[in-house]
Biopython code that builds the backbone (N, CA, C, O; Angstrom):
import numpy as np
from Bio.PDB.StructureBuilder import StructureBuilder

atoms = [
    (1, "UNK", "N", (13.798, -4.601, -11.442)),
    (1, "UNK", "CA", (12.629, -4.488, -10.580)),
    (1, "UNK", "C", (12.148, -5.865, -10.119)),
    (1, "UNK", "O", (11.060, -5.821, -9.546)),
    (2, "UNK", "N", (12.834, -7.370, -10.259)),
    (2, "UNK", "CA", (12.632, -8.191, -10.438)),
    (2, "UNK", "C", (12.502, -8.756, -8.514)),
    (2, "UNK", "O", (11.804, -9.597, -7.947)),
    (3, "UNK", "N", (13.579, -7.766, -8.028)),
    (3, "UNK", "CA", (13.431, -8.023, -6.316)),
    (3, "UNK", "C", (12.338, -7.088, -5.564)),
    (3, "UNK", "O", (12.107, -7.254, -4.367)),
    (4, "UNK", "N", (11.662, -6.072, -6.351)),
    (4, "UNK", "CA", (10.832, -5.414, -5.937)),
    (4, "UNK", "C", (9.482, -5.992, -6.163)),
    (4, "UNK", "O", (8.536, -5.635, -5.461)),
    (5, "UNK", "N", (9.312, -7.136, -7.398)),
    (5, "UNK", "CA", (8.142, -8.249, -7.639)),
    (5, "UNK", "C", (8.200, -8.905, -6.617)),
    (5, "UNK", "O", (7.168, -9.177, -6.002)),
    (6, "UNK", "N", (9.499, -9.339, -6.170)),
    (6, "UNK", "CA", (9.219, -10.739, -5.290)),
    (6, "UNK", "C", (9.068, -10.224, -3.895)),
    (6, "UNK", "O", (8.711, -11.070, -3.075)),
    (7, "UNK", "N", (9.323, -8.656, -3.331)),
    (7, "UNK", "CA", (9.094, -8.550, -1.944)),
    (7, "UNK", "C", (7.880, -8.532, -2.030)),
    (7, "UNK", "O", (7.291, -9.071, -1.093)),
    (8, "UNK", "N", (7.049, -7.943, -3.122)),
    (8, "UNK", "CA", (5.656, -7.561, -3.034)),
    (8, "UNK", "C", (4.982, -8.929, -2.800)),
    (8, "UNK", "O", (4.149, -9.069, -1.905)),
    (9, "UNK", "N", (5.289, -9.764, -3.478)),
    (9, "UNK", "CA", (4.585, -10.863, -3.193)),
    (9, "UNK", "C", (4.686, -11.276, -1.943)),
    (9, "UNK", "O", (3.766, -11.376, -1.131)),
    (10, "UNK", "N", (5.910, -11.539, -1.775)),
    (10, "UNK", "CA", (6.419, -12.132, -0.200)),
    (10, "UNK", "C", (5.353, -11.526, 1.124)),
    (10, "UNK", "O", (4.726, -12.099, 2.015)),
    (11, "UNK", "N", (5.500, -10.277, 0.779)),
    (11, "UNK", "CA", (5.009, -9.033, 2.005)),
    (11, "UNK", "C", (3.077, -9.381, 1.869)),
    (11, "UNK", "O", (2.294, -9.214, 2.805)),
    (12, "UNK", "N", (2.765, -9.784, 0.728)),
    (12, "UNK", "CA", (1.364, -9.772, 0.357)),
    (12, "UNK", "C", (1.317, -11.488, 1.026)),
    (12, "UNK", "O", (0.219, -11.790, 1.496)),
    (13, "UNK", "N", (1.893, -12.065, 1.060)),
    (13, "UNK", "CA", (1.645, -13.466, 1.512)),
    (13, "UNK", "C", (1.769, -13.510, 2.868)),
    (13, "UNK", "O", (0.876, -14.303, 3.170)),
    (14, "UNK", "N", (2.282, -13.182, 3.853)),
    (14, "UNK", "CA", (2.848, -13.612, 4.939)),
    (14, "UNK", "C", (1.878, -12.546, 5.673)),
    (14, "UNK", "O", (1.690, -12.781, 6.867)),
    (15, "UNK", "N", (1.078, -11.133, 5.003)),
    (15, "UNK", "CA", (0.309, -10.239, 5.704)),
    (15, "UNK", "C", (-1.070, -11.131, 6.127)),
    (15, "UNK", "O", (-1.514, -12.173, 5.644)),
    (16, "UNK", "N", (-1.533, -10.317, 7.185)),
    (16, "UNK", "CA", (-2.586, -10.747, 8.106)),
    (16, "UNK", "C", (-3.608, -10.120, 7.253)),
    (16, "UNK", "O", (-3.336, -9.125, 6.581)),
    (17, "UNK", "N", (-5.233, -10.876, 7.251)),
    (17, "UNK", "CA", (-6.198, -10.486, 6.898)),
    (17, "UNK", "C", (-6.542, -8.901, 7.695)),
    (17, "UNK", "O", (-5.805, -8.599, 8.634)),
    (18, "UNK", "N", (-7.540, -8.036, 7.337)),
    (18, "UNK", "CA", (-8.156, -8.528, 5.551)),
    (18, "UNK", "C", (-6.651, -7.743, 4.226)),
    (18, "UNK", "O", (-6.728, -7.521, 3.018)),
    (19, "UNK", "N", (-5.499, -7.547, 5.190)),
    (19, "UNK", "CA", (-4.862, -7.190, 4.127)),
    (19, "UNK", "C", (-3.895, -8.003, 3.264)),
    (19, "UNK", "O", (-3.036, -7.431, 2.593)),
    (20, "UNK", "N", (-4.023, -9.264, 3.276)),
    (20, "UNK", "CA", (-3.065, -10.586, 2.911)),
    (20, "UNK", "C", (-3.975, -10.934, 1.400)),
    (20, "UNK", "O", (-5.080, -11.456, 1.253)),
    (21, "UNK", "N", (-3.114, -10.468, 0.525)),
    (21, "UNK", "CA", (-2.718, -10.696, -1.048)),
    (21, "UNK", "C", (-2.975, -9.972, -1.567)),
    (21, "UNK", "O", (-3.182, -10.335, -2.725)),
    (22, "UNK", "N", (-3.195, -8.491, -1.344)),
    (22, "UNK", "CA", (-3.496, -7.669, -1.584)),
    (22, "UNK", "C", (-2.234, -6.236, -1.534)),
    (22, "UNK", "O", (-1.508, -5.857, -0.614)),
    (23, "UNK", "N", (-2.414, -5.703, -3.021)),
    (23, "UNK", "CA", (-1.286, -4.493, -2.839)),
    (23, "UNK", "C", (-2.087, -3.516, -3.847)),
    (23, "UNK", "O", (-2.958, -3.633, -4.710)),
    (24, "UNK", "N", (-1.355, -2.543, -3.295)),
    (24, "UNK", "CA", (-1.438, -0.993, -3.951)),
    (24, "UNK", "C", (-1.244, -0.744, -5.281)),
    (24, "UNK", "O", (-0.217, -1.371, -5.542)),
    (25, "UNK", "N", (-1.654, -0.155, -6.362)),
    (25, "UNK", "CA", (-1.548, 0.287, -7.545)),
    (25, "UNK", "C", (-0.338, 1.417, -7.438)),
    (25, "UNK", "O", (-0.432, 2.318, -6.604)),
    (26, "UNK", "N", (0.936, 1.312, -8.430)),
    (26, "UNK", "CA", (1.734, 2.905, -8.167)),
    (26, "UNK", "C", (1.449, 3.440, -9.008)),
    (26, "UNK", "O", (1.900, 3.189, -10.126)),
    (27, "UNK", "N", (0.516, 4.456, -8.741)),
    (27, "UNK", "CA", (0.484, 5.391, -9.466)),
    (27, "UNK", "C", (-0.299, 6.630, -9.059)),
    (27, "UNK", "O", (-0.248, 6.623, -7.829)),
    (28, "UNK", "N", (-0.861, 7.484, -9.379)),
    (28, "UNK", "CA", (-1.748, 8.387, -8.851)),
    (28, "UNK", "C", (-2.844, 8.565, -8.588)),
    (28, "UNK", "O", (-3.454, 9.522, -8.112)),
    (29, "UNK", "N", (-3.176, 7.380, -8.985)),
    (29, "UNK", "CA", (-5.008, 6.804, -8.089)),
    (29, "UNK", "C", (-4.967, 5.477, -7.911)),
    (29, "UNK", "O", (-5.592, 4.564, -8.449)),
    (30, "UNK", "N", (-3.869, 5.505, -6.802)),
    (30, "UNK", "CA", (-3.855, 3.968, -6.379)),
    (30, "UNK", "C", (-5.398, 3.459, -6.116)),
    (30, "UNK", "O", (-6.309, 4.029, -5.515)),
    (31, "UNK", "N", (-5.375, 2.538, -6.595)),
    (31, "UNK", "CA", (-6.122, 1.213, -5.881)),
    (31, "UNK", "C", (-5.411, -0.279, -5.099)),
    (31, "UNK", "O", (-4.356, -0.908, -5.180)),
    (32, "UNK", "N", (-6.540, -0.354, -4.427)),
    (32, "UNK", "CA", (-6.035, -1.985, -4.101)),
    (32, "UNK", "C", (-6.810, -3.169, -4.491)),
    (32, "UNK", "O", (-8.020, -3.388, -4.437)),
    (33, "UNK", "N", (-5.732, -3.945, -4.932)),
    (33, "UNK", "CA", (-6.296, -4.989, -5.462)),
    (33, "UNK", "C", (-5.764, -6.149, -5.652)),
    (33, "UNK", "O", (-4.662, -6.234, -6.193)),
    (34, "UNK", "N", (-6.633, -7.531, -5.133)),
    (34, "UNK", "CA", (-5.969, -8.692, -4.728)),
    (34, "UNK", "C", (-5.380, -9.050, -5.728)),
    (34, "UNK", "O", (-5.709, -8.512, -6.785)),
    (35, "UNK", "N", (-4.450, -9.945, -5.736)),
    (35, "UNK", "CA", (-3.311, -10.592, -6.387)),
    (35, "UNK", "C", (-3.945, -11.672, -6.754)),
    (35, "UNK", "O", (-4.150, -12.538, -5.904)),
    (36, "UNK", "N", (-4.431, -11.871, -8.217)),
    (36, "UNK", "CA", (-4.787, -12.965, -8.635)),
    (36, "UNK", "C", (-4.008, -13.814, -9.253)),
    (36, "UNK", "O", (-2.934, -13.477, -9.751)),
    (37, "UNK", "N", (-4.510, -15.090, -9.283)),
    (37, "UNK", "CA", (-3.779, -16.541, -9.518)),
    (37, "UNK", "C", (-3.357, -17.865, -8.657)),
    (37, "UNK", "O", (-3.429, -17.726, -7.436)),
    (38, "UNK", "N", (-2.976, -18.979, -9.094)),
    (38, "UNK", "CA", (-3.028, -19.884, -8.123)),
    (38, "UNK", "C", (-1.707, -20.395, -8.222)),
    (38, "UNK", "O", (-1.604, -21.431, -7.565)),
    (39, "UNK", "N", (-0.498, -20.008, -8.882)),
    (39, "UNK", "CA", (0.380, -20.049, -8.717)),
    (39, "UNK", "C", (1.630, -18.913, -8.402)),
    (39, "UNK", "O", (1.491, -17.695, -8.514)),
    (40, "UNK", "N", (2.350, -19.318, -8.161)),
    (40, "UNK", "CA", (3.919, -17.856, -8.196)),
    (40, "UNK", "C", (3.877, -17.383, -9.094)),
    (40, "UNK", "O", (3.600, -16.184, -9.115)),
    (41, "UNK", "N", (4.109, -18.025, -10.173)),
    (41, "UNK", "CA", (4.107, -17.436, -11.088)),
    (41, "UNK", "C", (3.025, -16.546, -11.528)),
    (41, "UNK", "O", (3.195, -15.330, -11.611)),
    (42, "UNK", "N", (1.813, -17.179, -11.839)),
    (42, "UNK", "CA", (0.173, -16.291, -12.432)),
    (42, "UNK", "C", (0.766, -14.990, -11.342)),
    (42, "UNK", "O", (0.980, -13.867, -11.797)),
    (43, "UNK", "N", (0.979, -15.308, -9.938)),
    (43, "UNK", "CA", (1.033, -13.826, -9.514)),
    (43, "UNK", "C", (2.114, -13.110, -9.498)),
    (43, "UNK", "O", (1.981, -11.925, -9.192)),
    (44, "UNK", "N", (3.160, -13.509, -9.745)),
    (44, "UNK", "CA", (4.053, -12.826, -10.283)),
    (44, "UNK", "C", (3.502, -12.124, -11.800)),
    (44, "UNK", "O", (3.604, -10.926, -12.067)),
    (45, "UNK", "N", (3.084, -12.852, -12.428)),
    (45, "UNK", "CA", (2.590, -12.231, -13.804)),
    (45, "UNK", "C", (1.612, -11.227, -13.275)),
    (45, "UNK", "O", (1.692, -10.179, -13.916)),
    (46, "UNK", "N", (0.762, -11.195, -12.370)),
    (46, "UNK", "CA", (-0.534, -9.626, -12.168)),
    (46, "UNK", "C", (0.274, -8.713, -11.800)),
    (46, "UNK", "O", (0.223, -7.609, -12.343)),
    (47, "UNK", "N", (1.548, -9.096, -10.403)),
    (47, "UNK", "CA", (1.897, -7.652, -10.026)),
    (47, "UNK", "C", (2.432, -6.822, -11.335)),
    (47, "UNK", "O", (2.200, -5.669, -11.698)),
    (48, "UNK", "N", (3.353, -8.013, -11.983)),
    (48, "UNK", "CA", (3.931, -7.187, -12.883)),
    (48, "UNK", "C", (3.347, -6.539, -14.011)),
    (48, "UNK", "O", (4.084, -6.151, -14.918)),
    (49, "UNK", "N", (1.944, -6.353, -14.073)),
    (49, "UNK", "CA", (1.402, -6.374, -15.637)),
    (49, "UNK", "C", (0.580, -5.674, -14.238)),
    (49, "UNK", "O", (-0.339, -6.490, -14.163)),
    (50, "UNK", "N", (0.404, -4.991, -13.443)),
    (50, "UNK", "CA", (-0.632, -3.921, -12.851)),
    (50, "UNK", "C", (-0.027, -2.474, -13.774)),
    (50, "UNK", "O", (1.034, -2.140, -14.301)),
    (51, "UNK", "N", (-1.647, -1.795, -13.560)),
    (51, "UNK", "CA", (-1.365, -0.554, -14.104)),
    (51, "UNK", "C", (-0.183, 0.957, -13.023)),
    (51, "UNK", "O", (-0.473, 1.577, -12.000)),
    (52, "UNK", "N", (0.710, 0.994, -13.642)),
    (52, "UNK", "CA", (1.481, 1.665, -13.152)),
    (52, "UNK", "C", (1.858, 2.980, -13.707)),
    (52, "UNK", "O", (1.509, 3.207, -14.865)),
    (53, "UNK", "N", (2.599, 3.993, -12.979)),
    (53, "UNK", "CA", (2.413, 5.132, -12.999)),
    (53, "UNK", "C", (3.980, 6.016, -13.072)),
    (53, "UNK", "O", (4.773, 5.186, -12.629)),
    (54, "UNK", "N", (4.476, 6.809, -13.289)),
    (54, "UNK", "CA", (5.406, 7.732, -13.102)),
    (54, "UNK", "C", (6.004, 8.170, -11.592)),
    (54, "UNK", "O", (7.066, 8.394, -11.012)),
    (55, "UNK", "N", (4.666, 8.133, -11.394)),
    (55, "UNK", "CA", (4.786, 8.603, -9.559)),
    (55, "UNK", "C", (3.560, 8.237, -8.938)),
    (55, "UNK", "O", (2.468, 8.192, -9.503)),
    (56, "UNK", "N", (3.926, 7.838, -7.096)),
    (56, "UNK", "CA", (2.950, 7.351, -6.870)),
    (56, "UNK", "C", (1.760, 8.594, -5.556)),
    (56, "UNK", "O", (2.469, 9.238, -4.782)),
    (57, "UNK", "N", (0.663, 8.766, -5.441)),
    (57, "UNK", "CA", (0.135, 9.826, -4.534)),
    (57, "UNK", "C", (0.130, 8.919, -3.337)),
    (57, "UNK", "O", (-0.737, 8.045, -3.360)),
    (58, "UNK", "N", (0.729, 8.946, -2.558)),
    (58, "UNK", "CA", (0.856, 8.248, -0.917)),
    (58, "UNK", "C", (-0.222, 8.983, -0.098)),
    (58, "UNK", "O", (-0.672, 8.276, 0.804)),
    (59, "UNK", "N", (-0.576, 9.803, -0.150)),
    (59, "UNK", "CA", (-1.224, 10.829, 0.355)),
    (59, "UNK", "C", (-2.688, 9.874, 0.559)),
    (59, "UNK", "O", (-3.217, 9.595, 1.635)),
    (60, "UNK", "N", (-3.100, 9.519, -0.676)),
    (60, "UNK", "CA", (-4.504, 9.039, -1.230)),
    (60, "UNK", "C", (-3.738, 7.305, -0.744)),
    (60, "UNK", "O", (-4.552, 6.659, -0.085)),
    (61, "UNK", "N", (-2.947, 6.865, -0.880)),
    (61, "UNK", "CA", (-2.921, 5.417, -0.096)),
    (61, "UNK", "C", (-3.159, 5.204, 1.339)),
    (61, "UNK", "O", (-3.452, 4.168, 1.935)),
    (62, "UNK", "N", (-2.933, 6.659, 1.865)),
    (62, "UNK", "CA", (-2.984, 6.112, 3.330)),
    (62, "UNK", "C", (-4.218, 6.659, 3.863)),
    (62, "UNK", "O", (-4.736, 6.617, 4.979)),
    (63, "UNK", "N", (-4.575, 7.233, 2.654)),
    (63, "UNK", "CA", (-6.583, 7.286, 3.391)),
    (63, "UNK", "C", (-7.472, 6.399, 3.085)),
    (63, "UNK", "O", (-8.291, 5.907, 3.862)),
    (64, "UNK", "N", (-7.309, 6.111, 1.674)),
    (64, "UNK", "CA", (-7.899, 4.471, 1.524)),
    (64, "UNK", "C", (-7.490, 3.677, 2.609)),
    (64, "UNK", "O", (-8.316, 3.596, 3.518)),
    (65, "UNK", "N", (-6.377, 3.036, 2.762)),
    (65, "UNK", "CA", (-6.340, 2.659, 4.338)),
    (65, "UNK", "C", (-7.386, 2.835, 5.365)),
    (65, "UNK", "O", (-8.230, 2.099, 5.876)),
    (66, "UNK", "N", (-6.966, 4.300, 5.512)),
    (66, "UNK", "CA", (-7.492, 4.472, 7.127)),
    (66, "UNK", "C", (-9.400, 4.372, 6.874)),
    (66, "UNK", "O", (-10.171, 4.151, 7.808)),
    (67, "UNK", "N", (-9.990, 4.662, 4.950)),
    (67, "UNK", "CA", (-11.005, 4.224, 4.762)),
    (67, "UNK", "C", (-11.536, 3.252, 5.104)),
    (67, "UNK", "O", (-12.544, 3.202, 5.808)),
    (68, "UNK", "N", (-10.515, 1.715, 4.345)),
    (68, "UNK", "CA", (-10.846, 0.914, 4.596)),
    (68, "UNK", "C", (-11.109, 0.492, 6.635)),
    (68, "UNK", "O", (-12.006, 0.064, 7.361)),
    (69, "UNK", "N", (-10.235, 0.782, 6.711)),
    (69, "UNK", "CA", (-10.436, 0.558, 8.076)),
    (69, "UNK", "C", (-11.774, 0.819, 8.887)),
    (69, "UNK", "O", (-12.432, 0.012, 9.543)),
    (70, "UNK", "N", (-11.955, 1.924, 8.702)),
    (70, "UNK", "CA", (-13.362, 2.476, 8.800)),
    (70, "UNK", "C", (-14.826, 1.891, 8.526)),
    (70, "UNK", "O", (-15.743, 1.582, 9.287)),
    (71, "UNK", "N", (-14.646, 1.855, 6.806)),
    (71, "UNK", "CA", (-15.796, 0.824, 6.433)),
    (71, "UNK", "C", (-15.765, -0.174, 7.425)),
    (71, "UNK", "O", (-16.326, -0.216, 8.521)),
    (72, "UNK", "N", (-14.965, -1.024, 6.820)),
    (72, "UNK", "CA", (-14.986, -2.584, 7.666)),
    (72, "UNK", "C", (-14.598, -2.601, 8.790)),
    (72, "UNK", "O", (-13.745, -3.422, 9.124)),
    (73, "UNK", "N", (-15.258, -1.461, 9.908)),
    (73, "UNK", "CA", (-14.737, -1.794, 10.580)),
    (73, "UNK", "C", (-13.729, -2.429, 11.506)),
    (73, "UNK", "O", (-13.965, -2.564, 12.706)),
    (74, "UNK", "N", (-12.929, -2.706, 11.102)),
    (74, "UNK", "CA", (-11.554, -3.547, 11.763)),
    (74, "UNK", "C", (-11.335, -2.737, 13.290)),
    (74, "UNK", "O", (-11.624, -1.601, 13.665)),
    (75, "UNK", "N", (-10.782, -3.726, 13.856)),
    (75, "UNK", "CA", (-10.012, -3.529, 15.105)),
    (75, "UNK", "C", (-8.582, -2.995, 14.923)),
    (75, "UNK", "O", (-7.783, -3.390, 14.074)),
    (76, "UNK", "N", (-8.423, -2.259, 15.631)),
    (76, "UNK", "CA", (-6.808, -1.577, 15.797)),
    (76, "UNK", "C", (-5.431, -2.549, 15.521)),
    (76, "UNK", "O", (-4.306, -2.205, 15.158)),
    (77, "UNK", "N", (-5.944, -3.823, 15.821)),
    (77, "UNK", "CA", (-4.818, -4.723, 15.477)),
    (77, "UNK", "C", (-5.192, -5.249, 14.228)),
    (77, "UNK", "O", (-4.226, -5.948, 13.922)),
    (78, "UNK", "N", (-5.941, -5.320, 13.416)),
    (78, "UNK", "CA", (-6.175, -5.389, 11.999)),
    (78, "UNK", "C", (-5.833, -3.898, 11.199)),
    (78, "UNK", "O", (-6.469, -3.498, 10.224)),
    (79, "UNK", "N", (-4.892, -3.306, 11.723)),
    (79, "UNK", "CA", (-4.753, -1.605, 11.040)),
    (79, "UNK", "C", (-3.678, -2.236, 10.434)),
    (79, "UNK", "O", (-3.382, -3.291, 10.996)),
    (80, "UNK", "N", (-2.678, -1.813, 9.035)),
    (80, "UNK", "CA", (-1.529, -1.962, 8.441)),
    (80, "UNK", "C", (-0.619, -1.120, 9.666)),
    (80, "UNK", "O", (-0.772, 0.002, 10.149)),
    (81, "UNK", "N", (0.159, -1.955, 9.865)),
    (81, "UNK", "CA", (1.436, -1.887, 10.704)),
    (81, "UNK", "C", (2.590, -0.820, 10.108)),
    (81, "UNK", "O", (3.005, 0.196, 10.666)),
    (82, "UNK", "N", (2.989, -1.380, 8.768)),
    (82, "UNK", "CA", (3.704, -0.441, 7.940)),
    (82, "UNK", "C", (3.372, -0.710, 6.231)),
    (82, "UNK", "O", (2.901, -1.786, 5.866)),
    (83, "UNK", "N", (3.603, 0.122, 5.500)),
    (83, "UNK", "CA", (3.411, 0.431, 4.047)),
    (83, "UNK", "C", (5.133, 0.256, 3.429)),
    (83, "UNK", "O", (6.086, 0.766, 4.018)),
    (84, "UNK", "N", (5.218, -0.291, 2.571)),
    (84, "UNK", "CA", (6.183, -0.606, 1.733)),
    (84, "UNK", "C", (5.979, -0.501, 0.543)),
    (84, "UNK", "O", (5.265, -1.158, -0.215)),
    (85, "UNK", "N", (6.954, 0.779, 0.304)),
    (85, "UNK", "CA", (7.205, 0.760, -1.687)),
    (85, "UNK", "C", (8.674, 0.361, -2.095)),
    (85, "UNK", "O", (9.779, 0.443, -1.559)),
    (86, "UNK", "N", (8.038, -0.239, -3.628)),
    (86, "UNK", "CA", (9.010, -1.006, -3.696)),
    (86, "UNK", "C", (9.903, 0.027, -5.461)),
    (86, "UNK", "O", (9.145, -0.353, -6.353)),
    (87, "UNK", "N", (10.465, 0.521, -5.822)),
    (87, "UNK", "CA", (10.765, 1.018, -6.929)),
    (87, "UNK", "C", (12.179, 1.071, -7.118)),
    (87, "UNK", "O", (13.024, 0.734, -6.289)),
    (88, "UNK", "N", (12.385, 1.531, -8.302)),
    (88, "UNK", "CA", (13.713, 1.563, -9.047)),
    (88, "UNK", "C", (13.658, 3.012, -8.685)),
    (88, "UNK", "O", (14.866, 3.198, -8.834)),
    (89, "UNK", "N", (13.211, 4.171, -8.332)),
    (89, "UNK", "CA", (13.486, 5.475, -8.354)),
    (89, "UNK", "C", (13.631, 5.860, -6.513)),
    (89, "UNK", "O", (13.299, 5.280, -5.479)),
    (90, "UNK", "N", (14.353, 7.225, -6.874)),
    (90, "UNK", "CA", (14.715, 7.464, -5.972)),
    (90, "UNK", "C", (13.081, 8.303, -4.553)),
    (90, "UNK", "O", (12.409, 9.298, -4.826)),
    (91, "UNK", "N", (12.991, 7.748, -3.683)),
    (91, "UNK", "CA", (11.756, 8.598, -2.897)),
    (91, "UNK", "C", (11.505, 9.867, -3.713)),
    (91, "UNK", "O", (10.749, 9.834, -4.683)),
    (92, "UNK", "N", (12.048, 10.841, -3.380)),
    (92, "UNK", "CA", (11.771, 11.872, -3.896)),
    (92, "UNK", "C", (11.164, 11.913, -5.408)),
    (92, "UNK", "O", (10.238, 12.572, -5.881)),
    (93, "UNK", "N", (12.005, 10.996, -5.955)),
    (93, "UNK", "CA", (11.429, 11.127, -7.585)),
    (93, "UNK", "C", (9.729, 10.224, -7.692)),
    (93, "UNK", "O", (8.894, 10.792, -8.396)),
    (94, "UNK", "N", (9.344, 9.020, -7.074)),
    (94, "UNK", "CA", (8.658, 8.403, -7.062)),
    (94, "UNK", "C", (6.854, 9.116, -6.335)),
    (94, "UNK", "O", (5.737, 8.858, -6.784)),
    (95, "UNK", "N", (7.102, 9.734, -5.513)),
    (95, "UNK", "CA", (6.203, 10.241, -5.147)),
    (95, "UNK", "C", (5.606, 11.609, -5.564)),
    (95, "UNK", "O", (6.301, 12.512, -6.029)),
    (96, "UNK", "N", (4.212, 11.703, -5.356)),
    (96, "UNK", "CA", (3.409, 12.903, -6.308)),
    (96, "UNK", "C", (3.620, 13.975, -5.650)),
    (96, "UNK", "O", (3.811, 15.021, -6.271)),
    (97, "UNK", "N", (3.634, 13.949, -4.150)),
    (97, "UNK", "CA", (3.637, 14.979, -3.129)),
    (97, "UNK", "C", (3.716, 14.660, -1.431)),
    (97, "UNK", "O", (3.414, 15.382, -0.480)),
    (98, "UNK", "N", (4.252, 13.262, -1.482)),
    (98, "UNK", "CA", (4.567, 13.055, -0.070)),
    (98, "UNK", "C", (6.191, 13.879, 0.575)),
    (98, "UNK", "O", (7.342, 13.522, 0.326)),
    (99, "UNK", "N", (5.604, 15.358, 1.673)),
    (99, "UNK", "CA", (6.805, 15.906, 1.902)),
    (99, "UNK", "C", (6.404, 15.532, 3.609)),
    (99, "UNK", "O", (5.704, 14.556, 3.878)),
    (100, "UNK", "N", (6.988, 16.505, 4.735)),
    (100, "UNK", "CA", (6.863, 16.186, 5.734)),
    (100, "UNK", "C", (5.477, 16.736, 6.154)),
    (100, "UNK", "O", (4.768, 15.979, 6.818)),
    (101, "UNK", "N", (4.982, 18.042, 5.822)),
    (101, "UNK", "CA", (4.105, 18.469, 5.632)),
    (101, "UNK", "C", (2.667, 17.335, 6.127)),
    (101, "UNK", "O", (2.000, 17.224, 7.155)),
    (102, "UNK", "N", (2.672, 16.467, 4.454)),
    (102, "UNK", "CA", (1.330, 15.680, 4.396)),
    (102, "UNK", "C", (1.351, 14.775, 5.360)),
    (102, "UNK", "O", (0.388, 14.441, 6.049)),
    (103, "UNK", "N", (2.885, 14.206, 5.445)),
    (103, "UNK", "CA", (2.728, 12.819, 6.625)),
    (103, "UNK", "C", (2.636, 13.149, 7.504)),
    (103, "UNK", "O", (2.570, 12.188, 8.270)),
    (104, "UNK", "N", (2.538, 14.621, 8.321)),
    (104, "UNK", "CA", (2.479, 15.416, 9.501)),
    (104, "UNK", "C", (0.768, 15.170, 9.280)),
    (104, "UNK", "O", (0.245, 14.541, 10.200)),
    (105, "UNK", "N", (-0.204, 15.630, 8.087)),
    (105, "UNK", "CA", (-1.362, 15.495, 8.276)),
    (105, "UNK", "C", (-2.275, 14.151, 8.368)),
    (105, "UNK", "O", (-3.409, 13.987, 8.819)),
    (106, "UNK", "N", (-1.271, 13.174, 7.716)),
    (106, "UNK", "CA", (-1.523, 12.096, 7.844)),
    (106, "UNK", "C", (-1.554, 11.595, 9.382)),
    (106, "UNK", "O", (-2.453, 11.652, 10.222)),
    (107, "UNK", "N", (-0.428, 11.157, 9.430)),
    (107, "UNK", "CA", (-0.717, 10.786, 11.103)),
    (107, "UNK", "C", (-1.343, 11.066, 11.803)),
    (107, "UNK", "O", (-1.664, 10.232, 12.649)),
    (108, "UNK", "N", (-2.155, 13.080, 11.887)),
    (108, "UNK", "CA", (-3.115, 13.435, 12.597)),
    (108, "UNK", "C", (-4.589, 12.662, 12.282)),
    (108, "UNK", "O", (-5.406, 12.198, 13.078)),
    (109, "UNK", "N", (-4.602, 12.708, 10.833)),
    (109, "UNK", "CA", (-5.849, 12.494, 10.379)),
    (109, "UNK", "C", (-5.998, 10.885, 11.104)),
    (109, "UNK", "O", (-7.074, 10.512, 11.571)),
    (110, "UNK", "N", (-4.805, 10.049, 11.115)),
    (110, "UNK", "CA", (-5.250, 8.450, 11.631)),
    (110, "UNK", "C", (-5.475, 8.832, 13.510)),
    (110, "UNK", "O", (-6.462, 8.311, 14.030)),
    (111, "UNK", "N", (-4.702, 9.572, 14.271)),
    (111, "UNK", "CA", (-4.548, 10.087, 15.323)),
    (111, "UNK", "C", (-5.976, 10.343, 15.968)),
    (111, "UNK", "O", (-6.397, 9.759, 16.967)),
    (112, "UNK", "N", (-6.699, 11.371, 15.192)),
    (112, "UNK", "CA", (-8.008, 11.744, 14.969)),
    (112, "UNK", "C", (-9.126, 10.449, 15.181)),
    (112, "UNK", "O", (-10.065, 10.603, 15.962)),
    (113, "UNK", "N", (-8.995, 9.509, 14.627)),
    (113, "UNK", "CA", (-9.802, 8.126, 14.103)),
    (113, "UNK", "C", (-9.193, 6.943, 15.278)),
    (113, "UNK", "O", (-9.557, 5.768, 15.227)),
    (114, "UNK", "N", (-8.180, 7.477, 16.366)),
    (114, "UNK", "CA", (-7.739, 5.905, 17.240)),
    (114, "UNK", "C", (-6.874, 5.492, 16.484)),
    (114, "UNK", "O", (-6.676, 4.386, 16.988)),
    (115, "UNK", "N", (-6.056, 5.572, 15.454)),
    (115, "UNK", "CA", (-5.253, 4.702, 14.817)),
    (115, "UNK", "C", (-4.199, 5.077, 15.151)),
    (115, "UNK", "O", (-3.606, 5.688, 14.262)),
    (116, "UNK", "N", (-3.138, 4.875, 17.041)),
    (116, "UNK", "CA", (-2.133, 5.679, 17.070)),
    (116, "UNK", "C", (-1.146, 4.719, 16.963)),
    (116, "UNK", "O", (-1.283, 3.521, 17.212)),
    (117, "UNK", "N", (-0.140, 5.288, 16.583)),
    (117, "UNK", "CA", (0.743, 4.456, 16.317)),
    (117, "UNK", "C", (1.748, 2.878, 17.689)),
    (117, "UNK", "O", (2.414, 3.306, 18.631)),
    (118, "UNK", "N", (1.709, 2.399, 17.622)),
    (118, "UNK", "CA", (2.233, 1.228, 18.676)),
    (118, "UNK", "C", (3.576, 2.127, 19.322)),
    (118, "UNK", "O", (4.295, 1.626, 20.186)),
]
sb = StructureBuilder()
sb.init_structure("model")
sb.init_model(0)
sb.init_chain("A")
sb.init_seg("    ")
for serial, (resi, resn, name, xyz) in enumerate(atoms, 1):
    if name == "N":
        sb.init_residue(resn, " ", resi, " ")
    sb.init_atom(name, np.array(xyz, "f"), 0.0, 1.0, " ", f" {name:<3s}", serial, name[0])
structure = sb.get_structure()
């Protein structure tokens, strides 16, 4: 899982505010939460020592999202572009209940709110 630490970081560094150092919890009540430390390493040490899960609810990540968005108001070009998971398991096994179904409701629900896709 040692290349799935370092994209996270990578992807958390190079992202645009307000979502830059900041990643997702895997598990079934993700949270987000910045990446603390002042070196590679210290943050290599948080991702890897975050509380993690069996499987993750995507469902509940991409409404926090479209929450956050909301609260803080952001502009359409401050929306996450794309979501990246990073795991040793296979999609299917990793997720709680993302089928085509939810991401069908998903997209409406951002659709609904202006958040259409580029």
């Amino acid at each position: 899982m040692n290349v799935g630490i370092a994209m996270t970081l990578l992807i958390s560094e190079v992202g645009e505010d307000p979502w830059r150092g900041k990643v997702f919890t895997f598990n079934e009540r993700p949270k987000l939460r910045k990446i603390k430390g002042d070196s590679a390493s210290s943050k290599w040490y948080f991702i890897e020592h975050l509380a993690g899960g069996e499987r993750v609810d995507f469902r509940s990540n991409f409404n926090r999202i479209l929450q956050l968005w909301i609260s803080e108001k952001l502009t359409r070009d401050q929306m996450v572009n794309r979501v990246f998971l990073f795991s040793d398991r296979e999609l299917h096994e990793a997720s709680k209940n993302f089928i085509k179904g939810e991401y069908k409701e998903v997209f409406e629900n951002y659709w609904k709110r202006g958040v259409q896709s580029a």
